[in-house]
Backbone as CSV, one residue per row, in Angstrom:
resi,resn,N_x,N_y,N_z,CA_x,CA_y,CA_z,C_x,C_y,C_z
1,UNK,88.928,85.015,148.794,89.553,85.781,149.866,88.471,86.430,150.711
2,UNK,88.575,86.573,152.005,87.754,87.118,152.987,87.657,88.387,153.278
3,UNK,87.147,89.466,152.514,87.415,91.129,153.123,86.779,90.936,154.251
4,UNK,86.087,90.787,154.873,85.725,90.801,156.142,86.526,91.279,157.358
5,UNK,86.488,91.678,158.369,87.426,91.524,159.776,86.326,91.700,160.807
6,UNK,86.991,91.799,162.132,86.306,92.005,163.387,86.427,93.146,163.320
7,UNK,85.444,93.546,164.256,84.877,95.084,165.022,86.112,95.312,165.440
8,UNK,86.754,96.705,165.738,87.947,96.555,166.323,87.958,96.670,167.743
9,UNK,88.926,96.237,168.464,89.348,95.446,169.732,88.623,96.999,170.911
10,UNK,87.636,96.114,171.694,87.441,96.917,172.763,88.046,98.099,173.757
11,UNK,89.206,98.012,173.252,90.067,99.166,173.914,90.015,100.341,173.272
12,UNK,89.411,100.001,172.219,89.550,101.259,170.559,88.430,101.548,171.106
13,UNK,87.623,100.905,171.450,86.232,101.554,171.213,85.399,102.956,172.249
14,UNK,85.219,103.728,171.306,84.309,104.761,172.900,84.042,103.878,174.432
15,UNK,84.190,104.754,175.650,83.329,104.586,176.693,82.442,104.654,176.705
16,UNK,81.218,104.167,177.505,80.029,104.153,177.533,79.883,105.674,178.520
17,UNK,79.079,106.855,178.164,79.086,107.808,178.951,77.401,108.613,178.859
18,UNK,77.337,109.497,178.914,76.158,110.030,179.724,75.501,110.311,177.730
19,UNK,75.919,110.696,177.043,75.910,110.914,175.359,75.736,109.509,174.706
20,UNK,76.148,108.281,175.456,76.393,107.078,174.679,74.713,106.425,174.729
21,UNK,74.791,106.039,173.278,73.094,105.489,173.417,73.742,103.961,172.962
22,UNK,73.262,103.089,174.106,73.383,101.896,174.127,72.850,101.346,173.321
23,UNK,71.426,101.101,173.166,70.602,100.859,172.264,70.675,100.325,170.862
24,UNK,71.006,101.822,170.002,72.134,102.145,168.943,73.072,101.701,168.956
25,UNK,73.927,101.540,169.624,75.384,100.733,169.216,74.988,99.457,169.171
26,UNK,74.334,98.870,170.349,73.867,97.295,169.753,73.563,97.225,168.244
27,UNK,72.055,97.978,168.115,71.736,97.696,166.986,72.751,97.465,165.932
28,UNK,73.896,98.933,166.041,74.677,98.088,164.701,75.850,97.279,165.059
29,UNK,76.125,96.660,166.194,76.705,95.737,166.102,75.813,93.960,165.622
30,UNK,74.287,94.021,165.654,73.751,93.558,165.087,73.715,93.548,163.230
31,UNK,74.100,94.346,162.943,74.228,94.759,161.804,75.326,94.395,161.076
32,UNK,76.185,94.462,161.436,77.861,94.314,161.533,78.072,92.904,162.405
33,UNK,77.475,92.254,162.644,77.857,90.836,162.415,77.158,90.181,161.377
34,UNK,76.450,90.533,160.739,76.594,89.642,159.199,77.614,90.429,158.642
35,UNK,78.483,89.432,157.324,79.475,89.318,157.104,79.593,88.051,155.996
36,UNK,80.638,88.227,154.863,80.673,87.104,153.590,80.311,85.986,154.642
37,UNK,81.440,85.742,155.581,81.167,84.618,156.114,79.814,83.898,156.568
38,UNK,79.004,85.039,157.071,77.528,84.830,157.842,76.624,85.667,157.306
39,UNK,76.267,85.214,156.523,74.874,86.049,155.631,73.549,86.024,155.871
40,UNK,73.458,84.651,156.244,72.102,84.383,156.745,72.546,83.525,158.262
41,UNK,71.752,84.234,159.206,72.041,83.980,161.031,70.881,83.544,161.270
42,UNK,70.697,82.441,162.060,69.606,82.594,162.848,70.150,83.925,164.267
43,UNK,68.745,83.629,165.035,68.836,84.732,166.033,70.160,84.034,166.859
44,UNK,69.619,82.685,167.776,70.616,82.679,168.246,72.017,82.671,167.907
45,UNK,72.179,82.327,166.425,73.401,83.134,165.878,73.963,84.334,166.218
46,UNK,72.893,85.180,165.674,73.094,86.638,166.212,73.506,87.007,167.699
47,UNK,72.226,86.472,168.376,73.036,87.232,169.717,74.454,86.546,170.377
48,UNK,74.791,84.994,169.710,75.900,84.567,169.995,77.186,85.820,169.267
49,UNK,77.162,85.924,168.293,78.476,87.035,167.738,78.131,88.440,168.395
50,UNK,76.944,88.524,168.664,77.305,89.910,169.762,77.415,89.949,170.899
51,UNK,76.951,88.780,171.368,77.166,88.562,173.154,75.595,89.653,173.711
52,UNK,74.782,89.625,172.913,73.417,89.857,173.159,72.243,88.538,173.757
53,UNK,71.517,89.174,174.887,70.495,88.242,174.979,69.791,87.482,173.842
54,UNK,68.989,86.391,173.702,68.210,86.399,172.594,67.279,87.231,172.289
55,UNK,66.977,87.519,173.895,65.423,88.722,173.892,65.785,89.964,173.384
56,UNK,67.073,90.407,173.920,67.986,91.568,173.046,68.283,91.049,171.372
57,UNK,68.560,90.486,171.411,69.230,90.270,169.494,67.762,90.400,168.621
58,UNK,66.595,89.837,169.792,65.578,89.686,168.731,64.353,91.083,168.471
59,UNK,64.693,92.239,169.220,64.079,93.094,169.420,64.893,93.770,168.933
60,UNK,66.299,93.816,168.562,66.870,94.666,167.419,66.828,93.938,165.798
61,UNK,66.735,92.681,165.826,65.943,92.208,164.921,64.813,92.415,163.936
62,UNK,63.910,92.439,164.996,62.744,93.041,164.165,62.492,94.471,164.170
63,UNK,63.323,95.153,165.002,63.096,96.553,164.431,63.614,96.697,163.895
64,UNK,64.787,96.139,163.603,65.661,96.378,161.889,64.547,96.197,160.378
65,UNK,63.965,94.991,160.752,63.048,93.955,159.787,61.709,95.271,159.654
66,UNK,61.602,95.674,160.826,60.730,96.809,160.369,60.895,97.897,159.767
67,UNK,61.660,98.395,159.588,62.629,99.481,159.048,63.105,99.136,157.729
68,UNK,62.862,97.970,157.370,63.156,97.477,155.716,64.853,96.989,155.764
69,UNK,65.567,96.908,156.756,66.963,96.695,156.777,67.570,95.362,157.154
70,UNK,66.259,94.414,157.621,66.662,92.912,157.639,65.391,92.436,157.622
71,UNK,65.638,91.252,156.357,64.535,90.497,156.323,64.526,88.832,156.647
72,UNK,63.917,88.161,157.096,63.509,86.836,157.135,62.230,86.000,157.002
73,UNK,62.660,84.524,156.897,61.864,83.248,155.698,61.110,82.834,157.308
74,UNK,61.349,83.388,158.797,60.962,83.004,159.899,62.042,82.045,160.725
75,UNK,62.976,81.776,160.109,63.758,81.398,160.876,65.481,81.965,161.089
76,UNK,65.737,82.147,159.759,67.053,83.102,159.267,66.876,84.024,158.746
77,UNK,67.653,85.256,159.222,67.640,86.498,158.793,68.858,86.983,157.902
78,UNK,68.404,87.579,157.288,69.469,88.578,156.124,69.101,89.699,155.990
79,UNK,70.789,90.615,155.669,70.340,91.948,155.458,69.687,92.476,154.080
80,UNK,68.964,93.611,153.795,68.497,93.614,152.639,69.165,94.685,152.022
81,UNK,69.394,94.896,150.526,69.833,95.945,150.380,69.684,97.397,150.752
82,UNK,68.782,97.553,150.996,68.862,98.934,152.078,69.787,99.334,152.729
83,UNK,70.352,98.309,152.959,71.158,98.651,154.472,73.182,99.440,153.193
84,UNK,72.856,99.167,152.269,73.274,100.366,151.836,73.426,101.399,151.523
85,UNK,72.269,102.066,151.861,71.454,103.344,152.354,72.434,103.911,152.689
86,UNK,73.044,103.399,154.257,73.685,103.270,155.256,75.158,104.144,154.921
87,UNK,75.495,103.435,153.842,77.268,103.526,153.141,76.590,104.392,152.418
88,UNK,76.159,104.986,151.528,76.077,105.703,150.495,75.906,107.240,150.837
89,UNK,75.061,106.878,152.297,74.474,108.775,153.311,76.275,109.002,153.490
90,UNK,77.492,107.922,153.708,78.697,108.658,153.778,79.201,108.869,152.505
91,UNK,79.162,108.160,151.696,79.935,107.935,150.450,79.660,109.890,149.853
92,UNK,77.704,110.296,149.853,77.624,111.371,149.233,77.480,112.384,149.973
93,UNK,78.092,112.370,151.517,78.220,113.115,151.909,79.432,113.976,151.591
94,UNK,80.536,112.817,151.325,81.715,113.420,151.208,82.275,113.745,149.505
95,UNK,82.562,115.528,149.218,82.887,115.752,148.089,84.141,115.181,147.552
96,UNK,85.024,114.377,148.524,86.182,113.314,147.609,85.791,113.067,146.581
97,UNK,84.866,111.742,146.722,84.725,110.671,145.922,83.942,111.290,144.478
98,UNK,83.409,112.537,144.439,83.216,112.768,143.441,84.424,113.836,142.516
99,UNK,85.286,113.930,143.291,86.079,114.785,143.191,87.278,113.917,142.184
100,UNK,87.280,112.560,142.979,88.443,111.229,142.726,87.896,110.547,141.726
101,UNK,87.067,109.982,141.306,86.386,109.626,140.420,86.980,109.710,138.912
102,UNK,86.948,111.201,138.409,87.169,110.868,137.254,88.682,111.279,137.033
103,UNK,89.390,112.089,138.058,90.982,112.040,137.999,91.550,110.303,138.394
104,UNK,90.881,109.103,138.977,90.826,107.878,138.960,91.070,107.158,137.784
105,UNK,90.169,107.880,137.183,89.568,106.911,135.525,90.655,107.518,134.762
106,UNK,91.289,108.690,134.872,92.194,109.255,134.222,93.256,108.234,134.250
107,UNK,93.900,108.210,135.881,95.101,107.199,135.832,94.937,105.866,135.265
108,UNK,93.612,105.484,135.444,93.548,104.097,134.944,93.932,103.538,133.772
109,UNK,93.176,104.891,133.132,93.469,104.509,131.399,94.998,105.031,131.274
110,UNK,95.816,105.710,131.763,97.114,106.246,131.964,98.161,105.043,131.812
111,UNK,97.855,104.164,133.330,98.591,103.235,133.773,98.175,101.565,133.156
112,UNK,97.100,101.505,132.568,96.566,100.635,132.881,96.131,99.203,133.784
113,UNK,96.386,99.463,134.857,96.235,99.193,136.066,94.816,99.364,137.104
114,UNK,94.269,98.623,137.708,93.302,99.552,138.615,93.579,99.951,139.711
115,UNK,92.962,100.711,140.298,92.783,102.296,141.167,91.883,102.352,142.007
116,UNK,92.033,102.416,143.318,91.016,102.454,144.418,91.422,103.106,145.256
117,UNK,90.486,103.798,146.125,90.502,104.488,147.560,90.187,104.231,148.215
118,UNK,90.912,104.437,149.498,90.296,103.863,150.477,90.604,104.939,151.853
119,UNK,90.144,104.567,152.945,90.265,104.999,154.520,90.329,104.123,155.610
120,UNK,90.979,104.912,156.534,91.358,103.858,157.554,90.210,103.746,158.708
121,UNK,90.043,102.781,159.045,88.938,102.578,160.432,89.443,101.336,161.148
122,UNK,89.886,101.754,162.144,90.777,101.164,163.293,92.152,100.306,163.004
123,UNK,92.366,99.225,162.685,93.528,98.911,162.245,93.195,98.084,160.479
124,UNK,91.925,98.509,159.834,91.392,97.876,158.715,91.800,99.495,157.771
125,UNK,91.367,98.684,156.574,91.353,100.002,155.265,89.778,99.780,154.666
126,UNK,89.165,100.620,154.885,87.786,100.222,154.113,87.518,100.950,152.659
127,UNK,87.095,100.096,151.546,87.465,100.871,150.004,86.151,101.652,149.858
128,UNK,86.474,103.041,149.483,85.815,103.422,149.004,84.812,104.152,147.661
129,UNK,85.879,103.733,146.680,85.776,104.067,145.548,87.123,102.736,144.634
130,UNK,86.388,102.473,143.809,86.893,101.731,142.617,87.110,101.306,141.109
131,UNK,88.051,101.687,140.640,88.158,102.014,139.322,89.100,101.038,138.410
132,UNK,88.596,99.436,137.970,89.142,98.429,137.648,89.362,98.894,136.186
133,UNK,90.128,97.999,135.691,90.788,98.057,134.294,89.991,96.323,133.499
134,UNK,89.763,96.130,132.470,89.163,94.977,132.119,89.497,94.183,132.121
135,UNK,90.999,93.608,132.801,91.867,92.466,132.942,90.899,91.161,133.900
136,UNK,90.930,90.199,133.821,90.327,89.712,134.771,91.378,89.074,136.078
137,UNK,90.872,89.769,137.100,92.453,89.536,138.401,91.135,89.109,139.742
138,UNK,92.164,87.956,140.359,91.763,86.968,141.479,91.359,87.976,142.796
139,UNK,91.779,89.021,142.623,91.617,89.911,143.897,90.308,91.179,143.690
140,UNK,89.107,90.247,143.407,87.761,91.122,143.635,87.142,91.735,144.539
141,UNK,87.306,93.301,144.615,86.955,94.091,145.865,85.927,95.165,145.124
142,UNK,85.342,95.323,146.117,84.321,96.087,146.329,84.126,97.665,146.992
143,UNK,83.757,98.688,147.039,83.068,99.860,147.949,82.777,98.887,149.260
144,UNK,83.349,99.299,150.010,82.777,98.617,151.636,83.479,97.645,151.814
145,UNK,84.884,96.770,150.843,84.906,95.530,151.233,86.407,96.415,152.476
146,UNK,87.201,95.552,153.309,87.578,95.556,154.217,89.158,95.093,154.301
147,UNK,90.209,95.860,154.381,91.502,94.865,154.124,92.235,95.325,155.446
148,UNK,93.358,94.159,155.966,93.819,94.902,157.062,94.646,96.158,156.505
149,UNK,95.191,97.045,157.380,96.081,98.116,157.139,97.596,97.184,157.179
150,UNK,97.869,96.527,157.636,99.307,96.407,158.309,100.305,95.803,156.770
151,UNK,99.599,95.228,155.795,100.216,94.479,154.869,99.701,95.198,153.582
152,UNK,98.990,96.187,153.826,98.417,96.950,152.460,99.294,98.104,151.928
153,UNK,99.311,98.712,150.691,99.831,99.664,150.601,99.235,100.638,151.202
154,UNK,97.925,100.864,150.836,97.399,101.883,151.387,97.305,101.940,152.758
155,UNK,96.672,100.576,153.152,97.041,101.048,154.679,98.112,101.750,155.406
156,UNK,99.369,100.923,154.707,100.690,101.546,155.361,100.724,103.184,154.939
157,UNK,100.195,103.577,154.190,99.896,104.923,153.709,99.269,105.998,154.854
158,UNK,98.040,105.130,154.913,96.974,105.788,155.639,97.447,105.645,157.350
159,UNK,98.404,104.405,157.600,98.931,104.654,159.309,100.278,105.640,159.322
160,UNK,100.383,105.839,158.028,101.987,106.726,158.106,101.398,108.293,158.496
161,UNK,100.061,108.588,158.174,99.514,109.575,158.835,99.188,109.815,160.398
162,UNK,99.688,109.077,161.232,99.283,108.733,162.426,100.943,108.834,163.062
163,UNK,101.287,109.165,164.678,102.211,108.840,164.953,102.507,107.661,165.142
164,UNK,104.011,107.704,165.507,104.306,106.475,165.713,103.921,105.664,166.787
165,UNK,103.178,105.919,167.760,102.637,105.682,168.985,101.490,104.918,168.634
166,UNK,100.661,105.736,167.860,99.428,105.110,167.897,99.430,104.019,166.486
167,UNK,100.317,104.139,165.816,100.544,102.927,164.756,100.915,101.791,165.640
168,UNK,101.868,101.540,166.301,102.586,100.660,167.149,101.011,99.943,167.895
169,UNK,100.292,101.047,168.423,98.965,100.601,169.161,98.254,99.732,168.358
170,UNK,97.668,100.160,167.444,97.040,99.216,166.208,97.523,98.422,165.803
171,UNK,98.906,98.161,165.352,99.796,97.287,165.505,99.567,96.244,166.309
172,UNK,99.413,96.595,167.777,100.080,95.270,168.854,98.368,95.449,169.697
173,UNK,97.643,95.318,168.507,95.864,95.347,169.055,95.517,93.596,169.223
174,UNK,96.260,93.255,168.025,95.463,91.866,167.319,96.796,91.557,166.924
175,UNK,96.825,90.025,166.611,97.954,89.230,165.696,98.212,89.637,164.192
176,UNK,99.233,89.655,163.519,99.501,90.113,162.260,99.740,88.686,161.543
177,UNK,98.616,87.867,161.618,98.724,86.408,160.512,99.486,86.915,159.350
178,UNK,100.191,85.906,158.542,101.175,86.390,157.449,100.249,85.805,155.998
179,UNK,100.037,86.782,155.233,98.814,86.482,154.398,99.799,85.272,153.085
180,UNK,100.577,85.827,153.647,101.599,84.880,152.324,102.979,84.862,152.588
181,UNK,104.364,84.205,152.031,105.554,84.116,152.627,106.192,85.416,152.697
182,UNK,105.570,86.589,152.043,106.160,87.563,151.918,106.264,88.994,153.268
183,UNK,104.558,88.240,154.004,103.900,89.429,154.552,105.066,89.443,155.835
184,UNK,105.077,90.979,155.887,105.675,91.553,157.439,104.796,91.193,158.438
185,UNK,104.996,90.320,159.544,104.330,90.416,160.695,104.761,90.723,162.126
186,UNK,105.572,91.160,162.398,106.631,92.329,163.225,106.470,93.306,163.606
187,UNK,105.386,93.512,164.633,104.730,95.100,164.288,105.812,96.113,164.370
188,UNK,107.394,95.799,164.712,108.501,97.206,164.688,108.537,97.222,162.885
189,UNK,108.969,95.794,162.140,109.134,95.707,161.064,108.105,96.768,160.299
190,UNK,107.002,96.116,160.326,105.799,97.076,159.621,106.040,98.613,160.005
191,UNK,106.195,98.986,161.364,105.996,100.364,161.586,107.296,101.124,160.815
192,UNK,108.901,99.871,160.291,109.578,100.789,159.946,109.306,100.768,157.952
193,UNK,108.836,100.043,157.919,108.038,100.530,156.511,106.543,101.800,156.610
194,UNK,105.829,101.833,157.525,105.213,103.257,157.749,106.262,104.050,157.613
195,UNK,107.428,104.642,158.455,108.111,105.414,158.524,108.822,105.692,157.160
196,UNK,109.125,104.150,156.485,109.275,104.911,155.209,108.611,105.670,154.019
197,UNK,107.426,104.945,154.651,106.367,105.529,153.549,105.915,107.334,153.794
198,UNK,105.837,107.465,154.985,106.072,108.685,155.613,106.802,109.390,155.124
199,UNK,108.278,109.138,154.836,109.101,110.082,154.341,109.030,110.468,153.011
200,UNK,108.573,109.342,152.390,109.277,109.452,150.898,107.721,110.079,150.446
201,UNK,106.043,109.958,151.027,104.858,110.181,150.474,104.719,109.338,149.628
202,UNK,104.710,107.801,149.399,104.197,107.047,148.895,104.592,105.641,149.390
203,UNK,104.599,104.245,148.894,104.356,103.294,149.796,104.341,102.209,148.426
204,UNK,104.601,101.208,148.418,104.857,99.803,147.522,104.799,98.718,148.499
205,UNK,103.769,98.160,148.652,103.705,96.572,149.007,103.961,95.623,147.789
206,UNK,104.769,94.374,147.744,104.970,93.493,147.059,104.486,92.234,147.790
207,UNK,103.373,91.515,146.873,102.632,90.177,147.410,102.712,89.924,148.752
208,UNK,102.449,90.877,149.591,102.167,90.522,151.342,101.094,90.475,151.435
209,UNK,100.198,90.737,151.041,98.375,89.988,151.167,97.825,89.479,150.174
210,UNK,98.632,89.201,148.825,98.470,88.082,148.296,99.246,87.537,147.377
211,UNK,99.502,86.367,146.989,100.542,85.902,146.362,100.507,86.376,145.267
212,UNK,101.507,87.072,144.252,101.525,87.395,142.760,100.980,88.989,142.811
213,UNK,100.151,89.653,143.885,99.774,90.836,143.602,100.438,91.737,144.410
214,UNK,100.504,93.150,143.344,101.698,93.847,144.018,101.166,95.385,143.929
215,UNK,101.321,96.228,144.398,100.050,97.887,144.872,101.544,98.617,144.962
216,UNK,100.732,99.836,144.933,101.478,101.068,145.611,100.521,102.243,145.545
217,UNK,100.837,103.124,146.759,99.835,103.837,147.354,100.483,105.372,147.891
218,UNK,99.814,105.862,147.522,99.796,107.752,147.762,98.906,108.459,148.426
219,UNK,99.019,109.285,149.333,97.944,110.167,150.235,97.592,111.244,150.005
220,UNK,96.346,110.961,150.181,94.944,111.677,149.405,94.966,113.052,151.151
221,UNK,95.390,114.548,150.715,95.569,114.905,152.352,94.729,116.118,152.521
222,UNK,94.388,117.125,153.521,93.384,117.871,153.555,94.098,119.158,153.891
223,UNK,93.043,120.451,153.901,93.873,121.477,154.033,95.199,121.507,154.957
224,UNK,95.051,120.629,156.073,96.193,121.305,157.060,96.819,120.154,156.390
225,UNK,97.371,119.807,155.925,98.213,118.405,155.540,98.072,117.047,155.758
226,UNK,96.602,116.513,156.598,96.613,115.425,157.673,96.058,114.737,156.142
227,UNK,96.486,113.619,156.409,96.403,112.226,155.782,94.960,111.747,155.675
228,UNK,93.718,111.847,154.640,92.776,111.302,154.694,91.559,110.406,154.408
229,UNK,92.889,110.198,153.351,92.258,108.904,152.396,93.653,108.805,151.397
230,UNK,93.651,107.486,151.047,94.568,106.922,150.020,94.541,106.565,148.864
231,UNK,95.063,106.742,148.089,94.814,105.822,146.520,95.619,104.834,145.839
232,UNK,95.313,104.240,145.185,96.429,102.690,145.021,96.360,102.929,143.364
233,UNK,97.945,101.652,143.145,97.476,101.418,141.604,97.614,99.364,142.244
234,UNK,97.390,98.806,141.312,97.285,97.029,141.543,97.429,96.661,140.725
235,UNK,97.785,95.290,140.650,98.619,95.106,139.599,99.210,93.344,139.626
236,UNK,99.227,92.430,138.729,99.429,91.453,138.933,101.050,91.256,138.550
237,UNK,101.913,91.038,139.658,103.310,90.672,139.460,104.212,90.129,138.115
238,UNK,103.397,88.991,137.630,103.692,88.119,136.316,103.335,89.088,135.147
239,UNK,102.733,90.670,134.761,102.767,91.412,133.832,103.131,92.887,134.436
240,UNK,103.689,93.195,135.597,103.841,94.245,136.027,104.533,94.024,137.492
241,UNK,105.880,94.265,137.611,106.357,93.848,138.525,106.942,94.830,139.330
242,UNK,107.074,94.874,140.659,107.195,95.927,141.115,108.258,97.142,141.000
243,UNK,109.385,96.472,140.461,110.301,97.760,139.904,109.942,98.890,138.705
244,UNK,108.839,97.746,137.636,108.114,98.374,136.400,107.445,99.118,136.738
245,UNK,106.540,98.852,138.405,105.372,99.574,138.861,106.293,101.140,138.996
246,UNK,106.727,100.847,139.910,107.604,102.092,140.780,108.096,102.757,139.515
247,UNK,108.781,102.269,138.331,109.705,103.110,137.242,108.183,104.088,136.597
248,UNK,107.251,103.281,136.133,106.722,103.461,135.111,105.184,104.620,135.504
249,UNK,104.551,104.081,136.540,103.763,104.057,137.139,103.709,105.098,138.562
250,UNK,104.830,105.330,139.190,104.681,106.527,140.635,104.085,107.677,140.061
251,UNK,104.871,108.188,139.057,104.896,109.448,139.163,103.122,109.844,138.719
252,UNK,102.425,109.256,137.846,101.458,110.021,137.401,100.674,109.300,138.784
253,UNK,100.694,108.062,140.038,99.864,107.891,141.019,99.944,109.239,142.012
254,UNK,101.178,109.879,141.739,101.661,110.426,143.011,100.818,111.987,142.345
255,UNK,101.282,112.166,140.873,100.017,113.704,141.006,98.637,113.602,140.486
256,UNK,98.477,112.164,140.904,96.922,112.460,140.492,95.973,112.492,142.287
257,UNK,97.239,112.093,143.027,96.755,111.935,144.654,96.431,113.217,144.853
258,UNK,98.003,114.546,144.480,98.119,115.609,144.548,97.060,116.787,143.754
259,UNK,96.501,116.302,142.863,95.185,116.612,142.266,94.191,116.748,142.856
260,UNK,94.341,115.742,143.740,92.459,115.178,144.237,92.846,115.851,145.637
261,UNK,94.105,115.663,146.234,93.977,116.817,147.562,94.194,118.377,147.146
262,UNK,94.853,119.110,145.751,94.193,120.085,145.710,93.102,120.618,145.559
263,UNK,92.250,120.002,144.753,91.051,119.894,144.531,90.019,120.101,145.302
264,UNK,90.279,119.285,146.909,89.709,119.135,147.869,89.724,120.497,148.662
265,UNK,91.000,121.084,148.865,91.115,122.184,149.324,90.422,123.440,148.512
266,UNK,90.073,123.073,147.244,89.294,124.342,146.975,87.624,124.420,146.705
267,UNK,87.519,123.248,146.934,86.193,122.656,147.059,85.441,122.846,148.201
């Protein structure tokens, strides 16, 4: 499976204004086009997925390469691990994830199920913390890997924090491909599952981004109430099916969410 996605759609993105350093944003859109798919680019690779000169792609190139954050054999470049530097200056900036962590490991061994967090960045969910159970399951994710919002639990979690305006926007940004026979691709459909998830404070996707796997998701929220990260349980359909999930399984996802946002507030 591909966590990967695109940058999100140019309309999302800042104006260019008197504060905007051009420069910098290239660079990491240089950065951010490698991807599972493209690991190793040549240049003109590169400046083809950014729509950069070559003389541009290759002068953010090697000042990356100088900086220890991309290396190359002289003809193809790759990023080096460093460039998780990058994720980690956010990961420990923020007292969540140490906060979620071991009330995580709690539910895990609780539910036996695994447990991840995540946040929203533009119409994607990016994970940020992960807490697997020893089962071995087809759906291997990572810190940093990338899922859309529209078919996720959590996503639908994390856009139910948003009005309905600007869900609908993200929504009708990009096409909603149907990851499997199950997935909603309707952006009213989807938005009226936000709305339910909204009401009730929690959220159940059944195999819409992948066949046999089935989530449900609770919001992780901050002092004033706003929605700011999510947490899931997962779960493979054929030993845990989604009515078992919901019977067996809500209640300790839903106060261990409520944990980690009190927590937060006194932290």
């Amino acid at each position: 499976m591909d966590h990967q996605s695109q940058s999100p759609t140019a309309e999302l993105k800042p104006k260019p204004g008197d504060a905007y350093v051009q420069s910098f944003a290239r660079g990491l859109e240089v950065i951010r086009s490698f991807s599972a798919a493209a690991p190793r680019q040549t240049l003109t690779e590169v400046a083809a997925r950014t729509g950069l000169t070559r003389a541009g792609a290759r002068r953010i190139l090697l000042t990356l390469q100088a900086l220890g954050y991309v290396e190359s054999d002289g003809k193809l470049f790759t990023l080096t691990p460093r460039i998780l530097d990058l994720g980690f200056a956010y990961l420990s900036s923020m007292p969540m994830w140490e906060v979620a962590e071991p009330l995580m490991e709690h539910l895990v061994e609780e539910v036996k199920e695994s447990c991840s967090a995540a946040v929203l960045e533009g119409s994607d969910i990016v994970y940020v913390l992960r807490v697997s159970t020893r089962k071995i399951m087809r759906n291997t994710l990572g810190i940093g890997s990338r899922l859309p919002a529209y078919c996720t639990s959590m996503g639908r979690m994390l856009l139910a924090g948003l009005s309905d305006e600007e869900v609908l926007r993200l929504l009708s940004a990009a096409p909603l491909p149907a990851r499997t026979r199950h997935t909603l691709t309707d952006p009213e459909a989807v938005l009226a599952r936000v709305q339910q998830a909204r009401r009730q404070g929690w959220c159940l996707v059944n195999q819409e981004l992948e066949e046999g796997l089935v989530s449900m998701a609770a919001p992780v929220v901050d002092r004033a109430g706003r929605v700011i990260a999510s947490i899931n349980i997962s779960g493979q359909v054929n030993r845990t099916s989604a009515r078992v999930m919901q019977e067996t399984m809500l209640a300790p996802l839903r106060a261990a969410a409520r944990e980690i946002s009190g927590r937060l507030t006194r932290a």
